[in-house]
C-alpha positions in Angstrom: -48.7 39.9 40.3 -46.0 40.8 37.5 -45.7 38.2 34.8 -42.2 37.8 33.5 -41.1 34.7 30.9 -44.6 33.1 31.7 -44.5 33.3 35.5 -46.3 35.1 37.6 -43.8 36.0 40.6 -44.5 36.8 44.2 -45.6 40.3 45.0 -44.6 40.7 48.7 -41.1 39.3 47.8 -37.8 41.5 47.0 -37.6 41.0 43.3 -34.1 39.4 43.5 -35.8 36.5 45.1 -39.0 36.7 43.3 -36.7 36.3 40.0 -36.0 32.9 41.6 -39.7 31.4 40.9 -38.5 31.7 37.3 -36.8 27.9 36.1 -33.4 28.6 35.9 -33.1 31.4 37.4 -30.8 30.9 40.6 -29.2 33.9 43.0 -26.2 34.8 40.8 -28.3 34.7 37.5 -30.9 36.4 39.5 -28.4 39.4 40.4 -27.1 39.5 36.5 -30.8 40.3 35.1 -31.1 42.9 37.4 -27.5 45.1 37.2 -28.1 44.6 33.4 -31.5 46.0 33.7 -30.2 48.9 36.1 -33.2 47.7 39.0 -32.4 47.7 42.3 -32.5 44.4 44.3 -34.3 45.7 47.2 -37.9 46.7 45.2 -40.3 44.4 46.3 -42.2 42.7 42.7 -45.4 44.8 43.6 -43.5 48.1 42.9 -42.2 47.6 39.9 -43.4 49.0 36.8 -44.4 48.0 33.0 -40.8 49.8 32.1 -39.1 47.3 35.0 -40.5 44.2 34.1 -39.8 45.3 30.4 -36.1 46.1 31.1 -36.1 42.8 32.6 -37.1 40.6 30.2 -34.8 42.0 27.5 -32.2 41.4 30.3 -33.2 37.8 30.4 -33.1 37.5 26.6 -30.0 39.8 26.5 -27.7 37.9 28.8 -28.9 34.7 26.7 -30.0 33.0 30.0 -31.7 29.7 28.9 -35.2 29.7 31.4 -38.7 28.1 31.5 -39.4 26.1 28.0 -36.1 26.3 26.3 -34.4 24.8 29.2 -36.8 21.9 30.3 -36.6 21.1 26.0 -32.6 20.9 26.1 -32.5 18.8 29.5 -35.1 16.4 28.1 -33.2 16.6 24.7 -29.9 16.1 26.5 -31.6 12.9 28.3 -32.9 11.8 25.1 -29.7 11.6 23.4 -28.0 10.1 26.4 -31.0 7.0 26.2 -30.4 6.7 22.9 -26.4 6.2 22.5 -27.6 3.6 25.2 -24.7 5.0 27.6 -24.8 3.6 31.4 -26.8 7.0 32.5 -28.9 7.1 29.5 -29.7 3.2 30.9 -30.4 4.3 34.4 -32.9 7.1 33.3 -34.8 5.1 31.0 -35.0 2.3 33.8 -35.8 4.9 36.6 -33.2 4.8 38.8 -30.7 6.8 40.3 -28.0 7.9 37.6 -24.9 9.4 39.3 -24.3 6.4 41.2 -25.8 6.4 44.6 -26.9 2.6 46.5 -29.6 1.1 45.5 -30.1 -1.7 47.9 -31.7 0.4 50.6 -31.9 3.5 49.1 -33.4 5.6 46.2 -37.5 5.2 47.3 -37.8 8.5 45.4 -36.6 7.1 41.9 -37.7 3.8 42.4 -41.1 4.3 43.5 -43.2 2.5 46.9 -41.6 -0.8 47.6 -42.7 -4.0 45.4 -41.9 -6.6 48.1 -40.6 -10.0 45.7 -40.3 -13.4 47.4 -41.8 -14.5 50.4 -44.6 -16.4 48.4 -43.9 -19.8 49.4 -46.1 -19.9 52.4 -49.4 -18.6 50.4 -48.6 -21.1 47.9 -48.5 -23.7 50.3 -51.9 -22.9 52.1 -53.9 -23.6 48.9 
């Protein structure tokens, strides 16, 4: 299993999609790294050699493609600095909720987290 950037990729794969386990590496990027690194698109990950995955990963770092650790440390930075200017989306990510202004009142389970049901306490109160 090659290991490029600190990922091991898929063997069985073509290695323009096996590129793709890689964080922020999409299909274009994916296509750039390997015409810059002169590999052909259809040689499946197993194939490849030390010289390959070499040529690729100076085509990563050529191309200045931000991937892996670089790129989760600016989006968190970006998010941090956003939080901090307390700006309306800054707000929304510290609070957990969606930020690019979707519903709320039926919606959003997957930011908000498993229902807290509110209310409704009267009639326990009552029985005691």
């Amino acid at each position: 299993m090659p290991r490029i950037k600190g990922v091991d990729i898929p063997n069985d794969k073509r290695i323009e999609a096996s590129l793709r386990y890689i964080y922020g590496v999409g299909p274009s990027v994916s296509k750039k790294i390997l015409d810059k690194a002169g590999v052909s698109y259809d040689t499946r990950a197993k194939n490849l050699t030390d010289e390959d995955i070499a040529k690729i990963s100076n085509a990563i770092t050529n191309l200045e493609v931000l991937v892996e650790g670089e790129l989760k440390r600016v989006v968190s930075q970006n998010i941090r600095r956003l939080q901090e200017i307390k700006s309306y989306r800054g707000l929304r990510h510290h609070q957990g909720l969606p930020t690019r202004g979707q519903r709320t009142r039926s919606n959003s389970r997957t930011r908000k987290g498993k229902r807290k049901t509110v209310g409704g306490q009267k009639k326990k109160l009552a029985k005691k």
